[in-house]
PASEBA-1860 file (N, C-alpha, C; in nm, 3 decimals):
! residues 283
1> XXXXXXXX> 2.067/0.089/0.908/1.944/0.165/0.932/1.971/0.271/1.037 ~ 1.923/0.388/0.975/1.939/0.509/1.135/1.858/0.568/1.076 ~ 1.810/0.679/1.206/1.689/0.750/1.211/1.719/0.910/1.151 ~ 1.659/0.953/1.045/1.704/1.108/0.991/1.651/1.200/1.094 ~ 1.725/1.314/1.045/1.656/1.483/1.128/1.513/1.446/1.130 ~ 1.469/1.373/0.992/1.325/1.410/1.003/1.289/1.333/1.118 ~ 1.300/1.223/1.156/1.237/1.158/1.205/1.225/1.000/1.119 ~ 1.280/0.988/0.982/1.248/0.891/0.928/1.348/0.785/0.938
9> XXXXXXXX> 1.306/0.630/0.906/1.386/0.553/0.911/1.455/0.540/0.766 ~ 1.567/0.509/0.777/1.645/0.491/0.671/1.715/0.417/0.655 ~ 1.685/0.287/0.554/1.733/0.161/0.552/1.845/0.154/0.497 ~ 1.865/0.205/0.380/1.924/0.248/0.290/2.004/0.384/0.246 ~ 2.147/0.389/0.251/2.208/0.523/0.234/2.349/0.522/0.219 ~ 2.361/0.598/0.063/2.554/0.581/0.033/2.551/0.467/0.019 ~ 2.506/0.389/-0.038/2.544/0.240/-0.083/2.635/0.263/-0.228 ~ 2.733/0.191/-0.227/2.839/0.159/-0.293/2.788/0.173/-0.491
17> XXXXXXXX> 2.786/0.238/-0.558/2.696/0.254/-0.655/2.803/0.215/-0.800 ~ 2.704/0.195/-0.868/2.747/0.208/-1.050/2.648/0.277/-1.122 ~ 2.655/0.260/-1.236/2.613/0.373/-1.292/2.497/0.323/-1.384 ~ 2.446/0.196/-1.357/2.347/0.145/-1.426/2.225/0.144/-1.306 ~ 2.219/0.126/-1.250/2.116/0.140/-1.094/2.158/0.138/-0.984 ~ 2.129/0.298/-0.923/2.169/0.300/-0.789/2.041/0.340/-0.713 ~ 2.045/0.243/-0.614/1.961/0.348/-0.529/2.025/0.401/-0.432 ~ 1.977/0.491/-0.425/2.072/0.621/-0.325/2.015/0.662/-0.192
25> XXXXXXXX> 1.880/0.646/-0.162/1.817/0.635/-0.074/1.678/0.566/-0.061 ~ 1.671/0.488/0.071/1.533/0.413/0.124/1.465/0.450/0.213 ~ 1.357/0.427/0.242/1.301/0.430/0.371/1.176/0.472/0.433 ~ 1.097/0.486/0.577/0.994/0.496/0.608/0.973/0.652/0.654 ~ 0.890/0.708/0.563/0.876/0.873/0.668/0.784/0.888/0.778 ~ 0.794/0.906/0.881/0.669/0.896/1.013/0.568/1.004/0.992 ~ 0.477/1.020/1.042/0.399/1.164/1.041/0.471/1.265/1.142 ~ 0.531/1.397/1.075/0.587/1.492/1.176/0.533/1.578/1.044
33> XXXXXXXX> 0.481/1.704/1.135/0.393/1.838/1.117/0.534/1.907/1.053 ~ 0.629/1.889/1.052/0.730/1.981/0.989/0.797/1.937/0.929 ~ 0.790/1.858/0.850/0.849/1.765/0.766/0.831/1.871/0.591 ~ 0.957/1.871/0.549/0.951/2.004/0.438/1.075/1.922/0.355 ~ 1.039/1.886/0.226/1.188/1.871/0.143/1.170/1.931/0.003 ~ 1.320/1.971/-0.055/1.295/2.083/-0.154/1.396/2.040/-0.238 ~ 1.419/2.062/-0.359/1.445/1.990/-0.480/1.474/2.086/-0.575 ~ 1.612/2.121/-0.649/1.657/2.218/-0.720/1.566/2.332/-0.729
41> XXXXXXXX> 1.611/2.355/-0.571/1.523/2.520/-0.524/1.660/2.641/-0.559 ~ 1.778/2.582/-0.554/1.898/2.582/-0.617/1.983/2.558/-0.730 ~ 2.017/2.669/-0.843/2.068/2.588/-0.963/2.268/2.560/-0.944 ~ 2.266/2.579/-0.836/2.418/2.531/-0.792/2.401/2.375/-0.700 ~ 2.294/2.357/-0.687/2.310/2.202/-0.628/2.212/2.136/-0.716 ~ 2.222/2.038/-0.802/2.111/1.992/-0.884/2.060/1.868/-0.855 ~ 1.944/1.815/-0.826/1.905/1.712/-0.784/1.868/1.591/-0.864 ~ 1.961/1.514/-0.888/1.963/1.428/-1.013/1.873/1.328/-1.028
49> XXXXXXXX> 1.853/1.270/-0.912/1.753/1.161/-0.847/1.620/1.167/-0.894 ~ 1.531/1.014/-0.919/1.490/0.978/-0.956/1.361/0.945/-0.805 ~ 1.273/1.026/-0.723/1.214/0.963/-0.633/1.057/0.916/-0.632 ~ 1.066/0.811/-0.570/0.952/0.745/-0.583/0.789/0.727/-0.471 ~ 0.745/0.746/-0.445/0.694/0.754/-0.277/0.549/0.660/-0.280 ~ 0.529/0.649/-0.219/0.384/0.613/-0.174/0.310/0.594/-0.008 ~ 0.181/0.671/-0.077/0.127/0.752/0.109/0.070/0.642/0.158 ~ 0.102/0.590/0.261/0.032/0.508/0.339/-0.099/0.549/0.411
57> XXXXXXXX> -0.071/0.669/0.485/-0.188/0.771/0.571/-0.165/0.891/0.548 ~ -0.271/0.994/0.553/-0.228/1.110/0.638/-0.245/1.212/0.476 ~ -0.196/1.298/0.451/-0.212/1.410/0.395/-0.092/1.464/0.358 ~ -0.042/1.514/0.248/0.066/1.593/0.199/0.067/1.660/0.074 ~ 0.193/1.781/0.014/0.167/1.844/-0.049/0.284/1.828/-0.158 ~ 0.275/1.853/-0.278/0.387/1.926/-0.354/0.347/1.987/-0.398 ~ 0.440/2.117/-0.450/0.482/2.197/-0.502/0.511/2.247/-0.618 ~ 0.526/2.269/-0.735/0.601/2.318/-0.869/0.569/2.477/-0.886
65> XXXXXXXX> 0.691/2.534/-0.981/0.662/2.673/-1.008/0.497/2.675/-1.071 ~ 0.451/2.523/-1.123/0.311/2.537/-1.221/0.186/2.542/-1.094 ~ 0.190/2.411/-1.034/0.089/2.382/-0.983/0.120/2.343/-0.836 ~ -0.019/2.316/-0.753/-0.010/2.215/-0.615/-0.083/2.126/-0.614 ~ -0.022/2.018/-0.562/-0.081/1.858/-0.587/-0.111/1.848/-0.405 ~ -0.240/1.779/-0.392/-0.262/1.675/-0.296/-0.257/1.525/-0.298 ~ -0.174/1.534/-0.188/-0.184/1.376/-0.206/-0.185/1.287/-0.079 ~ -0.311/1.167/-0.055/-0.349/1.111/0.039/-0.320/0.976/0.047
73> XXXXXXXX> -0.350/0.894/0.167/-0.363/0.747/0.186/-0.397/0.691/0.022 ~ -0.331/0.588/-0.001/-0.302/0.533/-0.146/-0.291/0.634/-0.230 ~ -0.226/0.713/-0.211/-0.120/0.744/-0.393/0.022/0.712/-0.395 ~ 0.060/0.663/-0.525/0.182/0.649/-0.572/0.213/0.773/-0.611 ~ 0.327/0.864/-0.579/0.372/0.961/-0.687/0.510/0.954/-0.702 ~ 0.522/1.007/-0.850/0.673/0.992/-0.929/0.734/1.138/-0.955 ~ 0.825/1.167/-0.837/0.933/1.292/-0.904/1.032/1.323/-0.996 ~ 1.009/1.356/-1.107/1.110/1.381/-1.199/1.230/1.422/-1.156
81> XXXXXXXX> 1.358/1.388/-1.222/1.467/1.395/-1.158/1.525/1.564/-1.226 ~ 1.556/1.617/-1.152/1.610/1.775/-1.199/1.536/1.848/-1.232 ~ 1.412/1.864/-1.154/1.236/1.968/-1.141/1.261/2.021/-1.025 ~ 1.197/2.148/-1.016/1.200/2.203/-0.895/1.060/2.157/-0.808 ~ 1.064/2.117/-0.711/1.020/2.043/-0.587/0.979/2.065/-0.470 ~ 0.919/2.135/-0.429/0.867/2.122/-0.273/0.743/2.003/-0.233 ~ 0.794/1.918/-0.159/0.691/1.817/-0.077/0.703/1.831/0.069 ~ 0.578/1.808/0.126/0.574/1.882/0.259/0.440/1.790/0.316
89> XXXXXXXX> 0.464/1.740/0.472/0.342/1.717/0.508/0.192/1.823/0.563 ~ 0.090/1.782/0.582/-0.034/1.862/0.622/-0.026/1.889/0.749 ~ -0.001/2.015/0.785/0.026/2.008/1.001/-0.084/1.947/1.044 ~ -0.199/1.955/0.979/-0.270/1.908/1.067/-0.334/1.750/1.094 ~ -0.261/1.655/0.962/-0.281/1.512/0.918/-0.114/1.493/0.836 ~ -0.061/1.484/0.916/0.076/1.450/0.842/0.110/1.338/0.794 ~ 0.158/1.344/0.656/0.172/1.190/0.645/0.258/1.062/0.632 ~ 0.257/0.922/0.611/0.332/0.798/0.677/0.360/0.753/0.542
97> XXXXXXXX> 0.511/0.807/0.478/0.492/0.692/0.337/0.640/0.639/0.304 ~ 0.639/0.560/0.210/0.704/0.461/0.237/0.816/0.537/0.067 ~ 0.936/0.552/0.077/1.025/0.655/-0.065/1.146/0.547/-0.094 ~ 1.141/0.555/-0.221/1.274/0.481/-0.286/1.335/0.611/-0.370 ~ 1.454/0.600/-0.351/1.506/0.731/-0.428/1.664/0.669/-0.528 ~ 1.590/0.698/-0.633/1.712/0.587/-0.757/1.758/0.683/-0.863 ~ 1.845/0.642/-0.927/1.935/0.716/-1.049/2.000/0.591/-1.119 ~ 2.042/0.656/-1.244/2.137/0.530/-1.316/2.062/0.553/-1.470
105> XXXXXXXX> 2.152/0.444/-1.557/2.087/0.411/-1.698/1.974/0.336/-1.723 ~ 1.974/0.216/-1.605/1.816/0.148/-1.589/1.709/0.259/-1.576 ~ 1.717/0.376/-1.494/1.603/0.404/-1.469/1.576/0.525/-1.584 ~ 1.662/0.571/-1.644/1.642/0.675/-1.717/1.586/0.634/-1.854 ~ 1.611/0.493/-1.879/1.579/0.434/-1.998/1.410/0.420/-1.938 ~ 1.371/0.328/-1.883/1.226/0.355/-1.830/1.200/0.459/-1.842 ~ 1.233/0.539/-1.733/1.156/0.680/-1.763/1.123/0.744/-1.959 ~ 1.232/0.700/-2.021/1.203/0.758/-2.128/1.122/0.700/-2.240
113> XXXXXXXX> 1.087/0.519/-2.219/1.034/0.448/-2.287/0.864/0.474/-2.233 ~ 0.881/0.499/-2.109/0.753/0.546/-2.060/0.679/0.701/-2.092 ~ 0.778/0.760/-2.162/0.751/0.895/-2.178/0.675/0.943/-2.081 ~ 0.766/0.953/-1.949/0.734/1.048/-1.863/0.774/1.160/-1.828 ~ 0.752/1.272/-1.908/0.850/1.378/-1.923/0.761/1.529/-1.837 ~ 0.680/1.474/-1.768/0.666/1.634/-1.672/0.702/1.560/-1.508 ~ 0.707/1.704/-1.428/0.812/1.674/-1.322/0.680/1.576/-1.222 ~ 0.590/1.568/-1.229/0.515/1.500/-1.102/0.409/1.433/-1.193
121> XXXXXXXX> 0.416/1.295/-1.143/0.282/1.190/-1.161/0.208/1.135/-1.044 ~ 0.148/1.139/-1.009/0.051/1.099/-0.897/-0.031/0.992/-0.973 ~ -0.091/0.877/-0.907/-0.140/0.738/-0.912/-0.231/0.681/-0.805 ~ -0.364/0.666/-0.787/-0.420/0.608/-0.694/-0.420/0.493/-0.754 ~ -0.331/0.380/-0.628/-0.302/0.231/-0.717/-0.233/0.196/-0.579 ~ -0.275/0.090/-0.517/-0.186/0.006/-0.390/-0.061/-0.074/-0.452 ~ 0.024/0.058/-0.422/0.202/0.005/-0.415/0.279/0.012/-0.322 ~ 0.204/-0.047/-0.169/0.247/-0.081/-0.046/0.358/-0.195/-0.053
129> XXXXXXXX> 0.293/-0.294/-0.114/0.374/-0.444/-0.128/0.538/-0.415/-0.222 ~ 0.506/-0.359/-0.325/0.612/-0.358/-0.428/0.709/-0.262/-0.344 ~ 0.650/-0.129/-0.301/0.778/-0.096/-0.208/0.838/-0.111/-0.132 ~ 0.755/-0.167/-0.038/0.808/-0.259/0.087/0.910/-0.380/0.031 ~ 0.880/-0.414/-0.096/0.959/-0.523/-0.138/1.121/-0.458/-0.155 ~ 1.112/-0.382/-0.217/1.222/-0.280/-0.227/1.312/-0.246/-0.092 ~ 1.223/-0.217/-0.001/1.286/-0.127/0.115/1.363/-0.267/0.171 ~ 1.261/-0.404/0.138/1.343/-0.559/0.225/1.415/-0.546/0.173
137> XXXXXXXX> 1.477/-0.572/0.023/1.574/-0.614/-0.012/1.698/-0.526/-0.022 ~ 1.703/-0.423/-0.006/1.788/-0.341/0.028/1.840/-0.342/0.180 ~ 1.717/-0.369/0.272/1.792/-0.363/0.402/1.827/-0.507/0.433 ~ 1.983/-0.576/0.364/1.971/-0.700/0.370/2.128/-0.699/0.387 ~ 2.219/-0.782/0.509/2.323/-0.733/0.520/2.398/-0.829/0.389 ~ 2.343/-0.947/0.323/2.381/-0.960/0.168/2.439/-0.844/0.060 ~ 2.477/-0.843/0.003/2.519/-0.755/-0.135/2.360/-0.748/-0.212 ~ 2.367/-0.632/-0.277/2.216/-0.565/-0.330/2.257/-0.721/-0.441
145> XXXXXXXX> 2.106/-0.774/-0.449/2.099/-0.828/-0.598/2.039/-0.729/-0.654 ~ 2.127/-0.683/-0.794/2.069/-0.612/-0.872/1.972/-0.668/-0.955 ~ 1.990/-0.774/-0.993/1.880/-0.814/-1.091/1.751/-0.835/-1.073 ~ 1.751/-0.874/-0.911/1.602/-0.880/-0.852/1.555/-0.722/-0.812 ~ 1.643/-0.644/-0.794/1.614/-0.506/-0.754/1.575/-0.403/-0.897 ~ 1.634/-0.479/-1.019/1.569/-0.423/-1.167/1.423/-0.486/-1.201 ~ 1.410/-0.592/-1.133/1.287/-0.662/-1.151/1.178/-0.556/-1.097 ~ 1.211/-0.586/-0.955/1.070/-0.534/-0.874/1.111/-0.346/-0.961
153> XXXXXXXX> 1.189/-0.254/-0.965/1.169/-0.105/-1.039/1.099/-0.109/-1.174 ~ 1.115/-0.248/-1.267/1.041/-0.252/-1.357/0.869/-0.250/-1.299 ~ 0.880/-0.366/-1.241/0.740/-0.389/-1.198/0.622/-0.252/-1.144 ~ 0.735/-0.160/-1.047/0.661/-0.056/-1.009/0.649/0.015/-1.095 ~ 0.713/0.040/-1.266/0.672/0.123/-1.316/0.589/0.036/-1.398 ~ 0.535/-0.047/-1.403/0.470/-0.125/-1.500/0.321/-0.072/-1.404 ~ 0.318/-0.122/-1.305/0.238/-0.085/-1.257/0.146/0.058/-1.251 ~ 0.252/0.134/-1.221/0.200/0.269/-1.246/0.174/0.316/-1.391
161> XXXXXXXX> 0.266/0.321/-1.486/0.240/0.381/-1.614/0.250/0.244/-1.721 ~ 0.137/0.194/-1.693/0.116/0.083/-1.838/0.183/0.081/-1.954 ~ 0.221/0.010/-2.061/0.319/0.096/-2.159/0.301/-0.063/-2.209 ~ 0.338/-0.012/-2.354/0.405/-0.167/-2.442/0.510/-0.255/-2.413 ~ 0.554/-0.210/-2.323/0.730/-0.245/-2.303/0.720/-0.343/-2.185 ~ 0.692/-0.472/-2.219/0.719/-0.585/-2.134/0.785/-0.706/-2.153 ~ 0.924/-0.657/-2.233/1.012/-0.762/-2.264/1.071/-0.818/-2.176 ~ 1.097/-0.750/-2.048/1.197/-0.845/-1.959/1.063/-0.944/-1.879
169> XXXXXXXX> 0.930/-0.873/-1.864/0.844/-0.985/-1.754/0.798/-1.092/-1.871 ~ 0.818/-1.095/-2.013/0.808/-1.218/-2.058/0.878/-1.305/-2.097 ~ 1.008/-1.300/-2.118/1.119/-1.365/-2.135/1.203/-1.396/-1.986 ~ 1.143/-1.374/-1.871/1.198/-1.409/-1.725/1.167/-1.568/-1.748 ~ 1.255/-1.649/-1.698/1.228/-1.798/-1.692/1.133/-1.812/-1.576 ~ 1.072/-1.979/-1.595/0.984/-2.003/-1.481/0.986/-1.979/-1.389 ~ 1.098/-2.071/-1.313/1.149/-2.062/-1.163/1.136/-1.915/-1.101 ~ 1.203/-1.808/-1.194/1.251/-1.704/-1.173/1.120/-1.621/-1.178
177> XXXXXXXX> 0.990/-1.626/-1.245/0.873/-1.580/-1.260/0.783/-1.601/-1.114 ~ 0.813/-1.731/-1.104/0.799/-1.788/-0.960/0.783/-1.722/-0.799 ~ 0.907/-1.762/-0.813/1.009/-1.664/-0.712/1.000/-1.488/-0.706 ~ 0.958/-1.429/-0.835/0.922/-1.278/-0.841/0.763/-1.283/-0.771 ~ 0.684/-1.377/-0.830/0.578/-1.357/-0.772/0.530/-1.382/-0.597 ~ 0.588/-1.431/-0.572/0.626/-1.507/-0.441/0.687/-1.375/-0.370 ~ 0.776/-1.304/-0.412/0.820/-1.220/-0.347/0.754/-1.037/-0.309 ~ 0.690/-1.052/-0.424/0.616/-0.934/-0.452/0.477/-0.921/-0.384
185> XXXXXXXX> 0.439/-1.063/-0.404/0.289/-1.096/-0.268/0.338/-1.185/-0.146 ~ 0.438/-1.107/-0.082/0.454/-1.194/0.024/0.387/-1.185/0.122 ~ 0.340/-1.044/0.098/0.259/-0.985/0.246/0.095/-1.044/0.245 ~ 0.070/-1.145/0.160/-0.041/-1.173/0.098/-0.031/-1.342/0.155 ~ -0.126/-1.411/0.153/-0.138/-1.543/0.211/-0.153/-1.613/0.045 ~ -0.037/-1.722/0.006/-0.011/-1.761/-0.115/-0.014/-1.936/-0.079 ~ -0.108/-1.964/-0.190/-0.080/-2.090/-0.250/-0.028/-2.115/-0.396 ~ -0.036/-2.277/-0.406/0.010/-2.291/-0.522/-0.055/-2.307/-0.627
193> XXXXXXXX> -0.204/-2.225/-0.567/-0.344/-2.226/-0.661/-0.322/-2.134/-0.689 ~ -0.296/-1.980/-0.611/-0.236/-1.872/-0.637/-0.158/-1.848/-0.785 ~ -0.033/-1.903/-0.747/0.051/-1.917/-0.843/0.049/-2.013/-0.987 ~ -0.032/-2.068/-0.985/-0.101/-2.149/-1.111/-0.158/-2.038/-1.130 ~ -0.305/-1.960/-1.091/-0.389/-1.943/-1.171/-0.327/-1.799/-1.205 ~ -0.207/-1.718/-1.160/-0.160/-1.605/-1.195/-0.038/-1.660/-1.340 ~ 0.017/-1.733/-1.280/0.106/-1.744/-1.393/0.068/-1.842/-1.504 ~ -0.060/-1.917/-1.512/-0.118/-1.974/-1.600/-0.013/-2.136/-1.635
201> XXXXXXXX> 0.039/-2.224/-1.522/0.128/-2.275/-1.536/0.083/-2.377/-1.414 ~ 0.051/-2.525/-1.443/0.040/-2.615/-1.363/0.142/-2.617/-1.249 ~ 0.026/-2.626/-1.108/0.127/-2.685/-0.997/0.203/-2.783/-1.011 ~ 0.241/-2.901/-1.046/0.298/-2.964/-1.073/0.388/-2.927/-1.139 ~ 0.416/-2.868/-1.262/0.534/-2.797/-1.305/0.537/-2.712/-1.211 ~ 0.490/-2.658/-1.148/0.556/-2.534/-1.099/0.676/-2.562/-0.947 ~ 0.603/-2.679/-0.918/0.709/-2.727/-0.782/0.823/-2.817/-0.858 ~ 0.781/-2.862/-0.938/0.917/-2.930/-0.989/1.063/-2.835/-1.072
209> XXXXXXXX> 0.989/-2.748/-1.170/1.093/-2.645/-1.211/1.171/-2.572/-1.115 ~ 1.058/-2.505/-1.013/1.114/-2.450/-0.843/1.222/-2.474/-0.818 ~ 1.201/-2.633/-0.747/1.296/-2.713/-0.675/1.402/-2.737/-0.795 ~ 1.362/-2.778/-0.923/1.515/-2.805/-0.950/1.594/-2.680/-0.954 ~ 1.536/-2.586/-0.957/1.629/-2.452/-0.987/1.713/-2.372/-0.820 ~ 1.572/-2.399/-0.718/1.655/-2.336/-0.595/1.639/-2.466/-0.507 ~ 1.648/-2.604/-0.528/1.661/-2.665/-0.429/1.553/-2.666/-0.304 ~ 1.445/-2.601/-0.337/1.336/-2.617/-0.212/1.204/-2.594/-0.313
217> XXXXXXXX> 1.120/-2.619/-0.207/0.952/-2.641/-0.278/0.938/-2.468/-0.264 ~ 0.851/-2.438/-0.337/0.764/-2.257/-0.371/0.708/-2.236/-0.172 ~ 0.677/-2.326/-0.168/0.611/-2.270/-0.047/0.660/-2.283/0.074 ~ 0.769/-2.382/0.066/0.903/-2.344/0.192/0.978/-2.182/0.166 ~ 1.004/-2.200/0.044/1.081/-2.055/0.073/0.975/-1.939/0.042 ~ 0.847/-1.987/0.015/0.755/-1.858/0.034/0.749/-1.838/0.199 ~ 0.786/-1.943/0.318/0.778/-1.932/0.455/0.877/-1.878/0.472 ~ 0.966/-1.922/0.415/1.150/-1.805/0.483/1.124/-1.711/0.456
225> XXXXXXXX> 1.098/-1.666/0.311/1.080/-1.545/0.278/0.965/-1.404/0.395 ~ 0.857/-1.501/0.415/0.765/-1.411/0.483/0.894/-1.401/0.677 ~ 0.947/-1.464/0.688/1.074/-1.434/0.823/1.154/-1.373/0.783 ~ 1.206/-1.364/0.649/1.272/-1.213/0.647/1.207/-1.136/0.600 ~ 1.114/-1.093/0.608/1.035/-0.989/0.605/0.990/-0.953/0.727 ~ 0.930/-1.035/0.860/0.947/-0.995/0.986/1.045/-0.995/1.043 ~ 1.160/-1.016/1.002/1.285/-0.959/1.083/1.330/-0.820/1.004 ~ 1.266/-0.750/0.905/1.308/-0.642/0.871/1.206/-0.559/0.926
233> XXXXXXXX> 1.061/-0.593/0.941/0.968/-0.522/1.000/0.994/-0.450/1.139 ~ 1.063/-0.556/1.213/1.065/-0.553/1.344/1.165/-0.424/1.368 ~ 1.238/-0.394/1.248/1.349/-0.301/1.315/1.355/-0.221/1.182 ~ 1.235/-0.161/1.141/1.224/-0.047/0.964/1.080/0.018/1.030 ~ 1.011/-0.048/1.166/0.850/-0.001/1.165/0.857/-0.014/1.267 ~ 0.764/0.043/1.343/0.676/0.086/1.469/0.608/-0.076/1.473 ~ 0.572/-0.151/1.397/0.456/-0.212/1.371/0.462/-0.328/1.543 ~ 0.298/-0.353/1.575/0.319/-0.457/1.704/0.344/-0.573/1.598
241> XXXXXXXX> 0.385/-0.670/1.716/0.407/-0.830/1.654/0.242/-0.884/1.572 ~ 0.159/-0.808/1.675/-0.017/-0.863/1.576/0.015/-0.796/1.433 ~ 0.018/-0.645/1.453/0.040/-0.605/1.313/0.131/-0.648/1.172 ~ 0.196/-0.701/1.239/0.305/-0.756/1.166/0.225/-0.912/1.090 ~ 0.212/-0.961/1.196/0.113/-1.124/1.164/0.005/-1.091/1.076 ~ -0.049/-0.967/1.109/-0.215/-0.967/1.017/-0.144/-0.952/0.892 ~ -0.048/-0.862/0.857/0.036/-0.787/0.746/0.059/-0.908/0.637 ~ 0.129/-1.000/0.718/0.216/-1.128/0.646/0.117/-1.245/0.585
249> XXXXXXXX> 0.006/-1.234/0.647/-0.047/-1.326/0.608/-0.051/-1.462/0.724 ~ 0.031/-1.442/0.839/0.013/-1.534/0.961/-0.162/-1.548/1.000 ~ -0.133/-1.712/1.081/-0.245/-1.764/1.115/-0.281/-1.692/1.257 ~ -0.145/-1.643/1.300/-0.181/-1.579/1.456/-0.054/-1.561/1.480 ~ -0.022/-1.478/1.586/0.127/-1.391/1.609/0.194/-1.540/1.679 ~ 0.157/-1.655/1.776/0.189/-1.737/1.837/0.275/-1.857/1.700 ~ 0.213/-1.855/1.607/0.284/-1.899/1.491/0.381/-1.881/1.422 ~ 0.350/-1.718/1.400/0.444/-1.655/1.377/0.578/-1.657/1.439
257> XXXXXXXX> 0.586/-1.602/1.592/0.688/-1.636/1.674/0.766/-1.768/1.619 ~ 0.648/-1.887/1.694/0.754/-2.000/1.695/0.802/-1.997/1.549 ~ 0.742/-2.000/1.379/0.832/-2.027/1.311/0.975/-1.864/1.313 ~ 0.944/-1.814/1.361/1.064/-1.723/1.368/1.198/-1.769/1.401 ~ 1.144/-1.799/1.507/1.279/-1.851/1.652/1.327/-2.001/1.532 ~ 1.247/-2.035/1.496/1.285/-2.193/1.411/1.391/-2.112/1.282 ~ 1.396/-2.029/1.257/1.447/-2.040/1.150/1.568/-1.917/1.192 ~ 1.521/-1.883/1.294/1.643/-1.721/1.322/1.729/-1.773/1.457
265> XXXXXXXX> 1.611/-1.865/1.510/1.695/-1.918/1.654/1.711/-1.787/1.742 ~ 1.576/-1.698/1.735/1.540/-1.607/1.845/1.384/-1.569/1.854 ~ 1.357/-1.532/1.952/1.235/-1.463/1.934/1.256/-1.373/1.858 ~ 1.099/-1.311/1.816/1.097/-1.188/1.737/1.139/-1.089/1.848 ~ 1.094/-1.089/1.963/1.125/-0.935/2.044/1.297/-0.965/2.072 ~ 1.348/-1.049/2.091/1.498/-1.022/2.145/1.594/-1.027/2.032 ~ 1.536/-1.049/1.857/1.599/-0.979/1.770/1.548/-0.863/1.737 ~ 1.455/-0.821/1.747/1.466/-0.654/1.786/1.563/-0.582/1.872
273> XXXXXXXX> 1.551/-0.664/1.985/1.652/-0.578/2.084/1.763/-0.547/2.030 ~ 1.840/-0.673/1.987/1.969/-0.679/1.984/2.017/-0.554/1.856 ~ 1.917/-0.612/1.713/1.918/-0.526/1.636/1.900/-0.365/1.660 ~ 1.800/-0.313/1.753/1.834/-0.193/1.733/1.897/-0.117/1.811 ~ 1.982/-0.207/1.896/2.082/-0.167/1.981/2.209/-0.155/1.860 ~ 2.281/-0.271/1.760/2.321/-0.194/1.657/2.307/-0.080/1.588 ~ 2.212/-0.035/1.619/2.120/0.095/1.495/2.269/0.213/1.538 ~ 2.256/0.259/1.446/2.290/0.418/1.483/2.231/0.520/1.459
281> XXX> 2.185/0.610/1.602/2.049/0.690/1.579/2.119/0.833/1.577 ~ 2.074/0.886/1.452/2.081/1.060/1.444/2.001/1.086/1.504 ~ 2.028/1.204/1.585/1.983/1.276/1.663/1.951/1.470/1.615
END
């Protein structure tokens, strides 16, 4: 993770790629009044990438030779890859959003089963969770799982552009249906009423398939899971330790803590420290 010219955090960058899904860049943009990016404004540098964004706050613009788009607190928007591009924040409400920026054969096949063939889609639709899911699992000093990282890119485009094409979310096995859902509402307070009445599948099966498949109950590792998610918070966001607790679904930040330290064997503030004393900050 290091901090760009802009000001943004960047979880994700130059990761080791193939040619079926890469993501090429992650991360959080802050509100700064001069924040300007531009996109085969050049036909000697071509911008191949596939980017994804969504506004948390604040106000911003794009660009095309056709038109100008606004776009505010909850929109999803989708940049076509090799369109010409200007996105820019509002000086006077700049805005806080959260960008996945991907390429490869996974995503080009979506894009084309989705027939999304003009350069900008905009979406009022809360895809806070699904990206954030993205930005965790990428900032993970593990090796990218790709298969969970094709999951959740399906999901966000399922989400955004509805379509016939839902062969992989129905042929995903239980456990594994499970565990997607679990991961995707983590920031959400989950039971196993939750997860019955979404996946249409008795609690009872559902803790037993679980466990035989990862060795723990749905709602132990729905608790690890929500600790690595505050140990990525703590050092991807501004956010206080309350904010973080209201976010996750904690009973109170004092909870939070202690199961932290239980499972990281630190407080939340002195793995911050340490962590972003690793960071390396552009300047």
């Amino acid at each position: 993770m290091y901090i760009s010219a802009w000001g943004e955090k960047i979880v994700t960058d130059n990761i080791p790629t193939n040619d079926y899904l890469e993501p090429i860049m992650a991360g959080i943009t802050y509100p700064n009044p001069n924040y300007r990016i531009m996109h085969n404004i050049s036909k000697e540098f071509p911008y191949d990438c596939y980017v994804f964004e969504y506004v948390v706050k604040g106000t911003g613009y794009i660009e095309t030779p056709e038109k100008k788009y606004t776009v505010t607190e909850g929109d999803f928007y989708f940049l076509n890859k090799l369109r010409y591009h200007i996105y820019y924040s509002d000086p006077d409400d700049p805005y806080e959003k959260i960008f996945i920026v991907l390429k490869g054969k996974f995503v080009d096949f979506l894009v084309s089963n989705h027939l999304l063939n003009d350069s900008v889609y905009i979406k009022k639709c809360n895809m806070h969770n699904y990206m954030m899911h993205v930005i965790n699992l990428l900032n993970q000093d593990d090796p990218i799982n790709y298969d969970r990282l094709a999951i959740c890119v399906l999901e966000i485009f399922q989400l955004a552009f509805p379509s016939p094409y839902q062969t992989l979310s129905n042929t995903r096995k239980i456990p594994e249906m499970i565990r997607n859902y679990i991961d995707v509402h983590i920031y959400e307070k989950i039971t196993l009423e939750d997860i019955s009445n979404n996946l249409y599948i008795s609690k009872s099966h559902i803790e037993r398939a679980f466990k035989k498949e990862y060795g723990i109950t749905p709602l132990a590792y729905c608790a690890n899971q929500k600790i690595v998610q505050v140990a990525s918070m703590l050092v991807t966001t501004d956010y206080s330790l309350s904010q973080i607790s209201q976010q996750l679904g904690f009973s109170d930040v004092k909870y939070m803590s202690k199961s932290f330290k239980k499972i990281i064997g630190k407080t939340p503030m002195q793995y911050k420290r340490e962590e972003l004393a690793k960071s390396k900050i552009v300047k």
